[in-house]
N, C-alpha and C positions, 0 to 999 in steps of 0.2 A: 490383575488387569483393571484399570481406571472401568467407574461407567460411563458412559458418552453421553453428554450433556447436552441440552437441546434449546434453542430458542427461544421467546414467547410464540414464533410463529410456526413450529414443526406440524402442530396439527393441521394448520393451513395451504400447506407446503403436500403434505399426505394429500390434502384433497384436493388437492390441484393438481394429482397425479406426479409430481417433480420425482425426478431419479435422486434419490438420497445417495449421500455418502457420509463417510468422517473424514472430518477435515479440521485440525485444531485441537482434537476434542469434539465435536461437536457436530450431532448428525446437521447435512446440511445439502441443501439442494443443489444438483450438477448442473440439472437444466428441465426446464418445462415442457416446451417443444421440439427443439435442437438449439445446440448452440451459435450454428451460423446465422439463425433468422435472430436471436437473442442478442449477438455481434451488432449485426445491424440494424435492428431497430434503435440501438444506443447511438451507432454512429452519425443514426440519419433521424432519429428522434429524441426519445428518449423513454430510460429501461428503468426500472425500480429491483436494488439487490438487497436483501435481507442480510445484515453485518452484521446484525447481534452478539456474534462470539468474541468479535474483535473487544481489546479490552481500551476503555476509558474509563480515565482515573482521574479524579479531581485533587488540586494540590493545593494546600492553604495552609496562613499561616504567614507568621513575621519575616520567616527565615525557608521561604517558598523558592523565592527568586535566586538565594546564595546558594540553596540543595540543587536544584536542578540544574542551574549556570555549570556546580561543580561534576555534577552525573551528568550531563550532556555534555558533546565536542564543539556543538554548535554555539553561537552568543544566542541566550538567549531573552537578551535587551532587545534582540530583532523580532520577539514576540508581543511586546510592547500593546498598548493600544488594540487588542482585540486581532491579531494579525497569527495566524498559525504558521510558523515555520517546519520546516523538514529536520530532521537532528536526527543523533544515535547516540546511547550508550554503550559504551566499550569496554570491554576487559582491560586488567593491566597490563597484558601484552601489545595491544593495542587495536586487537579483534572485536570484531563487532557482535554486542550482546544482541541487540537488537535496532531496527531501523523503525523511527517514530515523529508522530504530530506533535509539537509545543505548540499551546497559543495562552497569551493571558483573558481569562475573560475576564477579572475585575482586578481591583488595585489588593496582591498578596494574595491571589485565585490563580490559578493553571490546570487548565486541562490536558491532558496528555493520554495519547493517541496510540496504541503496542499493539502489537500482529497476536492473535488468540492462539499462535500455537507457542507465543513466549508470555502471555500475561503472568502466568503465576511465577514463572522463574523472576520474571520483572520484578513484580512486587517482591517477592523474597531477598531479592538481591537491593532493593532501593530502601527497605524499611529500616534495618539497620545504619545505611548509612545518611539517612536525613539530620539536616541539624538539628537541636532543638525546635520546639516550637512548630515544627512541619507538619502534618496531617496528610495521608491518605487515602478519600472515598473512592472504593469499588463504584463507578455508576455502571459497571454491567452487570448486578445484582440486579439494580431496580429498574434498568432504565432498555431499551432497545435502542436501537441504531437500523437507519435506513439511510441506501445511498438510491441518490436520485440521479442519474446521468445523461449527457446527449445534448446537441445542440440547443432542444426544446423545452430542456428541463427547467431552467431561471423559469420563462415564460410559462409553464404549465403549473409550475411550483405555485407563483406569485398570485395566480390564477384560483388556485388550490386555497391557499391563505391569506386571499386577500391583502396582502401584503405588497412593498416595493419592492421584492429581494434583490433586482437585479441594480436597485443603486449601490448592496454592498458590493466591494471588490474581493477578486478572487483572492482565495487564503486567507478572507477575513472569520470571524467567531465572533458570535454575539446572541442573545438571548430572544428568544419570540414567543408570540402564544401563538397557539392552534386550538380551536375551539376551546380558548378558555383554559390548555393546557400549557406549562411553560416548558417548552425546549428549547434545547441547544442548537444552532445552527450554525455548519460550517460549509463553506463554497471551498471546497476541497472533493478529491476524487484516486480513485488507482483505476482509469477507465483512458486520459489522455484527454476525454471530453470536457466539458464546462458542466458545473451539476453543483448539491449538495449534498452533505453526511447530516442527518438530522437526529440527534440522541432524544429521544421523546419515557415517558415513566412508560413501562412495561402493561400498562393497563388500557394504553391507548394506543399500544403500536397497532394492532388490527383494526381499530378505525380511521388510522391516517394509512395504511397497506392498501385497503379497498379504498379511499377514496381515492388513492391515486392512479387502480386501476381500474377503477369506476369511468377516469379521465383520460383512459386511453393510453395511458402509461403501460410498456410492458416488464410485466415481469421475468427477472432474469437471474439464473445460477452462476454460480462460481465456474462453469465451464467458460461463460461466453467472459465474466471478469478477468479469468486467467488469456483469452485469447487477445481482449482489449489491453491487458497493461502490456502484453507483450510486445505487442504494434507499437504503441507508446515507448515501448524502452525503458519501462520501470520495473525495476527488481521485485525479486520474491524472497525474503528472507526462509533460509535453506537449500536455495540454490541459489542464486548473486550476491548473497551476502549470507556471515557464520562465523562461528565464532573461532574461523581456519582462515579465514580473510577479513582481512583490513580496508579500511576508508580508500587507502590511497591504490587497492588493484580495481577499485569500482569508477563509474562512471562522477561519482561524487566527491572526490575529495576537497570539493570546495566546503562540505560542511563540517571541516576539521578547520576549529581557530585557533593557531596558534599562541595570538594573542593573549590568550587566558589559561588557567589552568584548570584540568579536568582530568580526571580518573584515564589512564590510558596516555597519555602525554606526552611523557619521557619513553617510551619506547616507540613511540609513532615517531618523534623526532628523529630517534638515532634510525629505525627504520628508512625514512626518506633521505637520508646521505646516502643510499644506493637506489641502484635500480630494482625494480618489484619486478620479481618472477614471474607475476603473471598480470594480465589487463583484459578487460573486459572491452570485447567486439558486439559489434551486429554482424550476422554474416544472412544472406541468402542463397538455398542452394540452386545450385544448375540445372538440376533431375527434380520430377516430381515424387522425392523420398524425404520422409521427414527424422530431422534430426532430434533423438530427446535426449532427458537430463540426464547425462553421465557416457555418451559418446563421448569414445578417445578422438584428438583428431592429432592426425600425424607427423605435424612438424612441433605437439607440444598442449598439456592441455586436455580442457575438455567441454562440453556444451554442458550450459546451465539449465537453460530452458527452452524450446522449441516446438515448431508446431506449423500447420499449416494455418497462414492468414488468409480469415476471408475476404479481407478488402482487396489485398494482394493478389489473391488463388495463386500462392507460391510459400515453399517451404520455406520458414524465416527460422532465428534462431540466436540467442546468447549466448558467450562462452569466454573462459577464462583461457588465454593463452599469451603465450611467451610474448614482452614488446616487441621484439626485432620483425616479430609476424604479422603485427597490427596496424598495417599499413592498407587504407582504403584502395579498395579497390585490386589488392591481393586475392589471391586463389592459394584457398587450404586445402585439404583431403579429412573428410568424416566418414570414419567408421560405423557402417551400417548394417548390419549381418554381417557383418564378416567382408567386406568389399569398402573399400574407398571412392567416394561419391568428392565430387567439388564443391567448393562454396567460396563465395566471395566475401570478402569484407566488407560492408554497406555500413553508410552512416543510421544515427541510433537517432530517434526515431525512425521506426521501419515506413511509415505513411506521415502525410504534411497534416497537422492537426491545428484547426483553427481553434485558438483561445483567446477569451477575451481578457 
């Protein structure tokens, strides 16, 4: 059995009472006080989540931008200019290894962004296939990660650092100091909110944690993240996405370019001269029952992810099911104890989210 790796902020997390779990690898906070008031203060403020497991990886090197173009489906010319785009690397069936951040920070520099319960598969599976001249660095060795989210967060952030942040644009990457420290800043989020991902050296992530909730900032677990991306309509790699489905049954197939060539290619092509067995819905149900990951539901299929929203106070949910069924506004049956419950097919985002 692997041991469970931990933070720079675990000890912090301990004393702030947070419900620990594993998640990744890596013990990690559910939630501090509950996760409906954790929900909210991100929706209607803004919440600070300790990311640290998540892996970032720095890519440099002559032959940066031909390695990853070729390992990612996405262009990643679209990263250009300090700009983070959304990508994936795929198997050669056409299945997704994982769903990840590309952005270039300088000219033959890339940072890249992987879910912590695929980092090390990532790296293993990338290291041999970089061209020559490629490179690389683990920065979740040295460095931590904080996401700062919520309507208030540019402004409390820029407040925090003295800084302009709110003239960068969303999805941009760029370099900053904080007290004298240089980090990474990205106006990126898996919350639906407007915020940033802040990679900082591992010896100062606890004094940018308290300062930010020194500033009224709340802290917040993976319970209330997991209930945010789901309003939002953003996948969870393990359940909306795996390496059993493809680009083209998710909500994203726009980040498949055909255009170019990339690992996975030729079978996603011949793949799309038919129809895909299965497509990814929003459904909301009828009954106050909530639907989780791995309810069969009856005409086909099954729920990804689900849960009761708190913005909503109604059971919401993702699921992979047959096309002929994935018509708005349809009534399916989910299997719930043993009884068929209804739900509707609703459009993805579950709630109207203001970004800027």
């Amino acid at each position: 059995m692997k041991e469970t790796k931990q933070t720079p902020l675990y000890d912090t997390h301990v004393h702030l009472k947070a419900k620990m779990t594993n998640f990744g690898g890596f013990d990690m906070p559910v939630w501090y006080t509950n996760i409906k008031d954790e929900h909210l203060a991100v929706r209607n403020s803004a919440g600070v989540f300790d990311i640290s497991h998540m892996g970032v990886l720095k890519i440099t090197g002559e032959s940066a931008f031909e390695s990853l173009q070729r390992l990612t489906c996405n262009d990643v010319n679209k990263s250009k200019n300090g700009h983070m785009i959304y990508n994936m690397m795929l198997t050669e069936k056409g299945t997704i290894l994982d769903d990840l951040m590309v952005g270039e920070l300088s000219e033959k520099t890339y940072i890249v962004v992987v879910n912590a319960s695929n980092a090390e598969k990532i790296l293993t599976w990338m290291t041999p296939k970089l061209n020559a001249g490629t490179y690389i660095e683990d920065l979740t060795k040295t460095h931590g990660l904080l996401a700062v989210q919520g309507p208030k967060a540019v402004e409390l952030l820029s407040k925090i650092t003295q800084k302009p942040l709110g003239d960068h644009p969303r999805f941009s990457l760029f370099k900053e100091t904080w007290m004298g420290v240089d980090c990474l800043f990205m106006r990126t989020g898996y919350t639906g909110e407007d915020g940033f991902e802040i990679s900082i050296p591992s010896a100062s992530l606890l004094d940018l944690w308290t300062e930010l909730m020194d500033n009224g900032i709340t802290p917040c677990g993976l319970g209330a993240r997991d209930t945010l991306r789901l309003e939002a309509g953003l996948p969870l790699y393990g359940q909306e996405l795996s390496e059993e489905i493809t680009p083209l049954m998710t909500r994203y197939s726009w980040v498949v370019k055909f255009t170019k060539d990339f690992i996975g290619k030729t079978a996603l092509e011949n793949l799309k001269l038919t129809e895909q067995p299965y497509t990814t819905v929003g459904i909301q149900m009828k009954e106050r029952v909530i639907p989780r990951t791995g309810y069969a539901i009856k005409e086909g299929g099954q729920i990804t992810s689900g849960t009761l929203s708190p913005v909503l106070d109604m059971p919401i949910a993702m699921a992979l099911i047959p096309p002929q069924h994935a018509i708005l506004g349809s009534v399916i049956s989910v299997e719930i104890r043993g009884k068929y419950h209804a739900a509707t097919i609703v459009p993805i985002p579950f709630i109207s989210l203001k970004r800027s």
